[in-house]
C-alpha positions in Angstrom: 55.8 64.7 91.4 55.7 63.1 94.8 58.2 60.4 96.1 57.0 56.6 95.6 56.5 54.7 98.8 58.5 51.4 100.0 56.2 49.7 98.0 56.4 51.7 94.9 53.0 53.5 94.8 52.4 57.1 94.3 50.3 58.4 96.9 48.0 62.0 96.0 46.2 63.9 98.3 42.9 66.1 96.8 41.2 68.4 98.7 43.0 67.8 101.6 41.7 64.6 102.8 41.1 62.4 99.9 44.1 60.0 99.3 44.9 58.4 96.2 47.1 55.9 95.7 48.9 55.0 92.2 50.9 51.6 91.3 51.8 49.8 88.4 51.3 45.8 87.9 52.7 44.7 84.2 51.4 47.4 82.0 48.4 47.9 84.1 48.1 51.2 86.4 45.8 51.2 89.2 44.5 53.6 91.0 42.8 53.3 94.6 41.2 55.3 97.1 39.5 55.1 100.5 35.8 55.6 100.2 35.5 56.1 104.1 35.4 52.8 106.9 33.1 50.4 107.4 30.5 50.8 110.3 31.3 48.9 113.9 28.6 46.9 113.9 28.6 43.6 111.6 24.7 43.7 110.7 24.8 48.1 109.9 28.7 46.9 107.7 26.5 44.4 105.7 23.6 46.2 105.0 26.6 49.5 103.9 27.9 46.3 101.6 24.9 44.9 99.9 23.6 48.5 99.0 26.9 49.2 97.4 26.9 45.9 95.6 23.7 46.5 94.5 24.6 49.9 93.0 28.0 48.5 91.7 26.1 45.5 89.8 24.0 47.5 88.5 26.2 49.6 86.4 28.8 47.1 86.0 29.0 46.8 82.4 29.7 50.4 82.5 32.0 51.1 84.9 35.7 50.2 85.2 35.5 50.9 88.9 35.8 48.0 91.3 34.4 48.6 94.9 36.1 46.3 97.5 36.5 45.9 101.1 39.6 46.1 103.2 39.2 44.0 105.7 42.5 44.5 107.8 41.9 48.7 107.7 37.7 47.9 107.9 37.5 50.4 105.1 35.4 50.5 101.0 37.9 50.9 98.4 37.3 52.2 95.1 40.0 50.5 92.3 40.1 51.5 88.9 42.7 49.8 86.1 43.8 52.0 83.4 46.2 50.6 80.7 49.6 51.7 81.1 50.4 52.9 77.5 47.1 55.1 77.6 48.5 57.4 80.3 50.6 60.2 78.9 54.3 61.0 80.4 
């Protein structure tokens, strides 16, 4: 099991290059990962947004993913909550 962070979460690497970062709030987990960064330009990093949205909204009700933006690493994030009591030790 890897080493926590300074800030407590687990980061896992799959295949190499896709990071996954773990880390309790209460007795939710969450997990996150990059989904890639957003274009230079503004107008070609809102059209990239509003497709996503669209696709997000459309499945919401069935998902438990959230899609979000960080704006300080200009990057998509993919969150996902998962009770912690459902996770096995």
């Amino acid at each position: 099991m890897p080493a926590a962070g300074e800030d407590g979460a687990l980061s896992l690497t799959f295949d190499l290059h896709l990071e996954v970062r773990l880390f309790q709030v209460g007795d939710q987990v969450y997990l996150e990962g990059t989904l890639g960064e957003l274009p230079e330009s503004e107008d070609n990093a809102e059209i990239l947004l509003a497709r996503c949205l669209r696709q997000q909204l459309g499945r919401v009700r069935d998902q438990r993913e959230v899609v979000s933006i960080d704006q300080q690493a200009g990057a998509l994030v993919l969150h996902r909550r998962v009770a912690a009591r459902d996770i096995d030790d």
